[in-house]
C-alpha positions in Angstrom: -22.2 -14.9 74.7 -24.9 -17.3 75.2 -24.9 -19.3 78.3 -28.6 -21.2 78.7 -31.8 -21.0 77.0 -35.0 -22.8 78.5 -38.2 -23.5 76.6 -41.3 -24.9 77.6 -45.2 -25.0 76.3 -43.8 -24.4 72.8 -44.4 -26.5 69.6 -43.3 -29.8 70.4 -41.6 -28.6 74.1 -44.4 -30.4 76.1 -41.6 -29.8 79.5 -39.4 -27.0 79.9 -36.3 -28.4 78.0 -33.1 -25.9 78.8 -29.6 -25.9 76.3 -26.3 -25.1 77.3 -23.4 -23.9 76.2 -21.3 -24.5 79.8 -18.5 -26.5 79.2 -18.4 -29.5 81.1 -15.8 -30.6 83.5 -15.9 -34.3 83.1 -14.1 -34.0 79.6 -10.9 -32.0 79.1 -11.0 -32.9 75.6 -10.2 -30.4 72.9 -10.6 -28.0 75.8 -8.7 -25.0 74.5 -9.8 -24.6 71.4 -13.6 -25.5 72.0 -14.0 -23.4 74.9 -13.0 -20.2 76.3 -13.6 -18.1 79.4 -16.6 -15.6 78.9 -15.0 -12.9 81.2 -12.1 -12.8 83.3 -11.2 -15.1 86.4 -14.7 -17.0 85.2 -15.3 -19.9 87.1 -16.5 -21.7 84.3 -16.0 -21.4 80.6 -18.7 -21.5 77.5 -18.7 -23.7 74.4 -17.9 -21.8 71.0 -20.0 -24.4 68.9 -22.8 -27.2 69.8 -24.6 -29.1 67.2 -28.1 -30.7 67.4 -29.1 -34.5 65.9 -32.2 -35.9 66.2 -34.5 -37.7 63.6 -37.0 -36.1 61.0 -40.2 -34.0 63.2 -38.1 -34.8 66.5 -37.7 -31.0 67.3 -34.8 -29.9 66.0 -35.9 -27.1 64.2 -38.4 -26.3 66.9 -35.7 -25.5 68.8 -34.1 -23.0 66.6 -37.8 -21.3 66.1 -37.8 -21.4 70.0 -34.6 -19.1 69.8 -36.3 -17.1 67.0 -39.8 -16.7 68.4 -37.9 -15.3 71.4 -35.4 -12.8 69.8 -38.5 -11.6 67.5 -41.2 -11.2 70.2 -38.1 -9.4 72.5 -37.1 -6.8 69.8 -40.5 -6.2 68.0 -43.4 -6.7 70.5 -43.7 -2.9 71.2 -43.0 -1.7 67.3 -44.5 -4.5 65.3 -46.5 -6.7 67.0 -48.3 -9.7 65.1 -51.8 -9.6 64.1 -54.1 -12.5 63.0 -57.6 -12.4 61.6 -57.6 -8.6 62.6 -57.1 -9.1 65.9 -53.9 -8.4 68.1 -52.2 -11.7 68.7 -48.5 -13.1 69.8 -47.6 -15.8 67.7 -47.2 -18.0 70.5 -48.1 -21.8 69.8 -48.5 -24.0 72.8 -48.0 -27.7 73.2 -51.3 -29.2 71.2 -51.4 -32.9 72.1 -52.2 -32.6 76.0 -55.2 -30.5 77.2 -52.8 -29.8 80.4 -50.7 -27.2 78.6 -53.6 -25.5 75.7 -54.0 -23.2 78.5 -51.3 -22.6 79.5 -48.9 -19.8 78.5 -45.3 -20.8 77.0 -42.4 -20.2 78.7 -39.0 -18.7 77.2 -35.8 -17.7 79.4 -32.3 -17.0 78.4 -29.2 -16.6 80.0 -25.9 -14.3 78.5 -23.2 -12.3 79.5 -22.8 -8.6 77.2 -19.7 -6.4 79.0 -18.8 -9.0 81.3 -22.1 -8.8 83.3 -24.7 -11.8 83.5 -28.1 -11.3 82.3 -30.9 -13.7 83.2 -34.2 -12.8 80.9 -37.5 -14.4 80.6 -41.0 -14.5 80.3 -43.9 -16.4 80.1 -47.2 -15.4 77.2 -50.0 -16.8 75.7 -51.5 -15.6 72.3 -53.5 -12.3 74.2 -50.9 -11.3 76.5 -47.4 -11.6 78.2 -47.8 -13.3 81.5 -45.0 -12.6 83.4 -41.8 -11.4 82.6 -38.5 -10.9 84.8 -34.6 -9.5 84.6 -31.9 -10.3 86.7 -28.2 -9.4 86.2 -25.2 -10.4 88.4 -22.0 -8.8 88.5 -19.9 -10.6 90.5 -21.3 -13.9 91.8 -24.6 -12.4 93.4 -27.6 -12.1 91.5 -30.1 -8.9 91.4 -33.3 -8.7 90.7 -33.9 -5.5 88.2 -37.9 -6.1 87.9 -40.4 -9.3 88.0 -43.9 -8.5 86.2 -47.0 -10.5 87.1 -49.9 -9.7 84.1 -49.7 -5.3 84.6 -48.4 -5.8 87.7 -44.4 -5.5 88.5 -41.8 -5.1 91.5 -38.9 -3.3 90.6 -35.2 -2.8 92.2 -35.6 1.5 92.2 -31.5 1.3 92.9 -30.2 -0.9 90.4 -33.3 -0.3 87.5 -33.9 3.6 88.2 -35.0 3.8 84.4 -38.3 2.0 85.1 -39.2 4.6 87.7 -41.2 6.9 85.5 -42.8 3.8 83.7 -44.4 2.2 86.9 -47.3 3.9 88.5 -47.0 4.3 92.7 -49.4 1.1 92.9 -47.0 -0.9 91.1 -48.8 -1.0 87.8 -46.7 -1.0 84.5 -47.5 2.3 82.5 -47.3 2.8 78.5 -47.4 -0.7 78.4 -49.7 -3.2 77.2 -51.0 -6.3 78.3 -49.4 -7.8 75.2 -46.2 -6.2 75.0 -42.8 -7.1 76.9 -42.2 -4.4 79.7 -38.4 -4.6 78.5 -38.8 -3.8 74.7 -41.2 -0.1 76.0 -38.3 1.0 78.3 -35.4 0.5 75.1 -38.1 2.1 73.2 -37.1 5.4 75.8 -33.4 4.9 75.6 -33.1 3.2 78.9 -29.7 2.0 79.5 -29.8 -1.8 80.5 -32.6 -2.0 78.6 -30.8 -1.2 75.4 -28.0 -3.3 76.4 -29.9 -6.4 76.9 -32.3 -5.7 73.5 -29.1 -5.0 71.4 -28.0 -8.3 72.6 -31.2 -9.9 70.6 -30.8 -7.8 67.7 -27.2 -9.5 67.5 -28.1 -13.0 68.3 -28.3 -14.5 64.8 -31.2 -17.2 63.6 -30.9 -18.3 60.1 -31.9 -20.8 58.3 -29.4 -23.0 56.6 -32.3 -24.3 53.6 -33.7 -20.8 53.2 -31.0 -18.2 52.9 -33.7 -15.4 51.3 -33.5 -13.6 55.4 -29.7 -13.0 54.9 -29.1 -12.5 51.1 -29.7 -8.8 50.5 -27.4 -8.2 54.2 -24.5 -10.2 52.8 -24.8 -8.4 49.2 -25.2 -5.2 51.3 -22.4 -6.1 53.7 -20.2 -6.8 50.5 -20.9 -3.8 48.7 -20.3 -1.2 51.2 -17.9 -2.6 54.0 -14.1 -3.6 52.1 -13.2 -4.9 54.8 -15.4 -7.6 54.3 -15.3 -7.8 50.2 -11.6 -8.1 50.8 -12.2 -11.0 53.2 -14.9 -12.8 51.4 -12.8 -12.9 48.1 -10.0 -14.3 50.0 -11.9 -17.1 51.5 -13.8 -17.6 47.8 -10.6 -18.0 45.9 -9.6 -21.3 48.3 -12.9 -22.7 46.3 -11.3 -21.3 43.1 -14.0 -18.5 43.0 -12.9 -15.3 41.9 -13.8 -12.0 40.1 -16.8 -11.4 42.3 -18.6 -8.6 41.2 -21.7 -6.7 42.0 -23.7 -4.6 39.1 -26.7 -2.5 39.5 -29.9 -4.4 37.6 -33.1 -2.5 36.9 -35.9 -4.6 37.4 -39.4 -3.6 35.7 -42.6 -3.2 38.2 -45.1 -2.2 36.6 -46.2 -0.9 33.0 -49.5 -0.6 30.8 -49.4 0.1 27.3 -52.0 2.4 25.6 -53.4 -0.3 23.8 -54.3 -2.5 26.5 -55.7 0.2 28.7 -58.7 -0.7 30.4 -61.7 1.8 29.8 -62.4 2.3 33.4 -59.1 3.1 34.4 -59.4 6.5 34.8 -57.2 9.3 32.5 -54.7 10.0 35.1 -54.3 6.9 36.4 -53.5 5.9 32.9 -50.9 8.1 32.4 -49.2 6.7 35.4 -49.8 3.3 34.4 -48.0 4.0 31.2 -44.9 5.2 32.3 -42.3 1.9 32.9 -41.2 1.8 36.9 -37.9 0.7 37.6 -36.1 -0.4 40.9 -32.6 -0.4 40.8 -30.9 -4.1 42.7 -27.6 -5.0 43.2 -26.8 -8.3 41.5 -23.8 -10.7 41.7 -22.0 -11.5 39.2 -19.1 -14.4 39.1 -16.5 -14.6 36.4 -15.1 -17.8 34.4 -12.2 -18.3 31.8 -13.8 -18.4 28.4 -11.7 -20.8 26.1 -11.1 -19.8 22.6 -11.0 -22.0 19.8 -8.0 -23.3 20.6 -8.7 -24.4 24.0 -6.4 -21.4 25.6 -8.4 -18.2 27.8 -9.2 -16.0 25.4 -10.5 -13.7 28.3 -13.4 -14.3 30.5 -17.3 -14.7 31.0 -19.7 -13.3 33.8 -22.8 -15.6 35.0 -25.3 -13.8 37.3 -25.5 -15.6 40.8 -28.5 -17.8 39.4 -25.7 -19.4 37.3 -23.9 -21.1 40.0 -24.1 -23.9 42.3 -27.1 -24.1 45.1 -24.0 -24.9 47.3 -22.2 -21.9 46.3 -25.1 -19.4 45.9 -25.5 -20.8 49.9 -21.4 -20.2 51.1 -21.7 -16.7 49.3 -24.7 -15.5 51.1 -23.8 -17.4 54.5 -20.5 -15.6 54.9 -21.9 -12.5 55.6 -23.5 -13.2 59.3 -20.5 -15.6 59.1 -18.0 -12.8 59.1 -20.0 -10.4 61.7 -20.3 -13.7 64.0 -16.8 -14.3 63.9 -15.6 -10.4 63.9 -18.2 -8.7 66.6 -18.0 -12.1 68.7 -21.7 -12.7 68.3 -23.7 -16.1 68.7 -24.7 -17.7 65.4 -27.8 -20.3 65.4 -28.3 -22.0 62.1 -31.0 -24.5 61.3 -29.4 -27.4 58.8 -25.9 -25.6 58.3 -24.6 -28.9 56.5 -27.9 -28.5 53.6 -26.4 -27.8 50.2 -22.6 -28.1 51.5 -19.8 -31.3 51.3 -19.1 -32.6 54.6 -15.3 -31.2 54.2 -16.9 -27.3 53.9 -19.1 -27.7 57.2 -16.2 -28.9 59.0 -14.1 -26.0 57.8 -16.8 -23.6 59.4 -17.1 -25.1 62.2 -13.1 -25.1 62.8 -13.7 -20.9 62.0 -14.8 -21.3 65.6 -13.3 -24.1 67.6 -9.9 -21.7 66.8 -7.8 -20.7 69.3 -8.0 -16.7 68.2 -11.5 -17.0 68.7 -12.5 -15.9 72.3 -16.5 -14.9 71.7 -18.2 -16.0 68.8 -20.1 -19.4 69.1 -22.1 -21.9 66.4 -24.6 -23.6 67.2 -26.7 -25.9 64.6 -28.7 -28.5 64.0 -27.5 -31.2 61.5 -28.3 -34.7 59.8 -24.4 -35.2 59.0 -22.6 -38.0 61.1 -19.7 -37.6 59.7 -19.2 -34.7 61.8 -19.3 -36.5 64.7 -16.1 -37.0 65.4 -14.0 -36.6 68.8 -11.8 -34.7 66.6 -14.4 -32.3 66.1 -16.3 -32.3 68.9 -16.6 -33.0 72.8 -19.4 -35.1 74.4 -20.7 -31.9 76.0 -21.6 -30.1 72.1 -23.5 -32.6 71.0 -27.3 -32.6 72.0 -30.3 -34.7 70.7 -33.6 -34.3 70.4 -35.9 -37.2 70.6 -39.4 -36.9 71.0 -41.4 -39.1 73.8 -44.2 -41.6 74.0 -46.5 -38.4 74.2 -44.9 -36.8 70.7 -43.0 -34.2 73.4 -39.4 -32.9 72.1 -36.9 -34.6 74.7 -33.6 -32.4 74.8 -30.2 -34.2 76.5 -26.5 -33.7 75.6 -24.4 -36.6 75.2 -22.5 -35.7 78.4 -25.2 -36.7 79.9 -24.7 -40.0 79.4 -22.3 -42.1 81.8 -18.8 -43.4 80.3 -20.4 -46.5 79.1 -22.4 -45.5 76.2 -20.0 -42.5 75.2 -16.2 -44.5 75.7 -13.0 -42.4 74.8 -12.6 -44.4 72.3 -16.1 -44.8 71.4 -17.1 -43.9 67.9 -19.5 -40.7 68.2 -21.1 -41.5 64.5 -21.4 -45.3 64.8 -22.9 -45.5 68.4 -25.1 -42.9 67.5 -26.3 -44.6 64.0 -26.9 -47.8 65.9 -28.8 -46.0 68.5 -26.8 -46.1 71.5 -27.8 -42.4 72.3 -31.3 -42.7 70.6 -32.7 -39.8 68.8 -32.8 -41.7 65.3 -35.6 -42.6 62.8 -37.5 -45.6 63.9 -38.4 -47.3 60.9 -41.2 -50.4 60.9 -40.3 -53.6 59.2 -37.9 -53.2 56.3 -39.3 -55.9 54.3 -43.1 -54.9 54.3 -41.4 -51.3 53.3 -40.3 -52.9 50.4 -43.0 -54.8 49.4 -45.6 -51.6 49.6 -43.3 -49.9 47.5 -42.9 -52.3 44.9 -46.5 -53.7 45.1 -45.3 -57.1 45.8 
């Protein structure tokens, strides 16, 4: 369960700007169902859905690549690092418009509980090598350092991290580690126990785009071929859209071939003979079926379009619900950039009330959004709605609307309409209306 993340020094995050999913006290609104209590006797409880508004290039989906650049660098800096022009390189990319920050390294920390137990996990890089890098846990209200690492050098708590002991030379140097790799992703790399438990925590935290769902199509069609558990579930949440008869069927799909005829005379003889021979991969495809009307306008039985067929809005829900279902069902956190592209207003609100339901007690949603019609007291409390804005210096501004006093965000207060008038800011500023016109009409 996600508590806080803190970014800074990254894309448009001039400052450190830090999100939270703590559910406020000033606002007992749609308490039970919004929130819930990440571990028993909590003193506090955590939000199970926040969306993001802000205008066009304000930092919205910096945000979510903040949460991404951070889960990716955590579970592959050790296996898979990035590369660019040859060269080893962390795809850092540090605020550009102030020369105060080009050289300095960004900063990414984040804050979860996994088996009732707090974890606090940062670190700071450039695009050579990790800066620093620190782990803390608390399980009561106390909180213990496990290791802080300064460039290859690193403190360690030999009681409470013993599997960093063989991994740390006696002068406090980090071993089988380097410069441009996270400390934490080498030790999960040997099995160590928090270690693993923290990592595994990444390789759960969903970030998907809600534009782009190429990153999660083959898991869904995966997910639905060999889990019935979730085909069963899927089909019963298609048929409320009257989708039905979902079917998957093996496709082969040509990669290469050369005919004799068009052989090139310096291909060599074997490498002909290769060439020659069709190659076939063998993909799952979706199939949906429709009522095919006779000639008399009754079913005379039914037709089958391939996925391609349908709706971009329905292509979307099918492929969404599979981290949809493992969100919801393994209580996992769920961050989607533009979750209302390519669906009604009606369908967004539906997913978001998959979460804000009282027999959820893990799972949370978080996205970023241009729909005001979901902002709605109904729907959500002051405290799940942020804003990005970006400053006089083009630097993403984060805030939550709880944030503001009473005044500007009245119980009775219209979430959509103050926000469209710009009571809370983060909307388009547009120059004058009229000369708009009259440079696009030539007039």
């Amino acid at each position: 369960m996600l508590i806080e993340f803190t970014v800074g020094n990254y894309l448009s995050f001039k400052d450190k700007a830090t999100f939270s999913m703590v559910k406020s006290e000033s606002d007992n609104n749609l308490s039970e169902i919004c929130s819930f209590e990440p571990k028993p006797d909590s003193k506090f409880r955590l939000l199970k859905t926040a969306a993001v508004y802000g205008a066009n290039s304000s930092g919205k989906s910096n945000l979510v690549k903040s949460f991404d650049f951070m889960r990716t660098f955590v579970i592959y800096s050790v296996s898979s690092p990035s590369y660019f022009l040859g060269e080893r390189n962390i795809a850092t990319t540090p605020f550009f418009l102030s020369a105060s920050t080009l050289e300095k390294p960004s900063f990414f920390e984040i804050i979860f509980i996994e088996n009732n137990i707090r974890y606090r996990y940062g670190f700071e890089a450039n695009a050579d090598v990790v800066k620093s890098e620190w782990l803390y846990r608390s399980k009561e209200n106390r909180e213990t350092m496990l290791f802080e690492r300064e460039g290859q050098s690193i403190e360690y708590n030999k009681r409470s991290f013993k599997e960093a002991t063989d991994f740390i030379s006696p002068e406090n140097i980090v071993k089988k580690t380097r410069s441009e790799s996270l400390f934490l992703s080498v030790l999960k790399q040997f099995d160590g126990t928090i270690s693993s438990v923290v990592i595994n925590w990444f390789e759960n935290f969903y970030v998907i785009s809600g534009i782009m769902d190429l990153h999660y199509r083959n898991f869904t069609i995966n997910l639905f071929d060999v889990n019935s558990d979730f085909r069963n579930w899927s089909l019963k949440i298609l048929s409320q859209f009257d989708i039905s008869n979902v079917k998957l069927k093996e496709k082969e799909s040509l990669i290469s071939k050369n005919r004799l005829n068009e052989k090139n005379d310096r291909v060599s003889e074997s490498l002909s003979k290769y060439l020659e021979k069709p190659k076939f991969t063998i993909k799952k495809q979706v199939f949906f079926s429709h009522i095919f009307l006779g000639s008399d306008s009754k079913p005379a039985g039914e037709i089958e379009f391939p996925m391609q067929f349908e709706s971009a809005g329905t292509q979307k829900l099918f492929y969404f619900l599979g981290p949809l279902y493992e969100a919801i069902h393994s209580g996992r956190t769920i961050i989607v950039d533009e979750l209302d592209s390519r669906f009604h207003p009606l369908l967004t609100t539906l997913i978001i009330e998959f979460f804000s339901n009282k027999n959820n007690s893990k799972a949370q949603l978080i996205f970023t959004s241009h729909d005001t019609s979901l902002l709605k007291k109904e729907i959500f409390r002051r405290d799940q709605i942020w804003f990005t804005e970006k400053d006089k210096y083009n630097s993403t501004q984060l805030y939550s609307l709880d944030e503001y006093k009473e005044y500007y965000a009245r119980k009775d207060a219209s979430f959509a309409k103050d926000y469209l008038n710009g009571k809370y800011g983060a909307v388009p500023v547009f120059g004058n209306k009229d000369e708009l016109l009259e440079i696009i009409y030539g007039k």
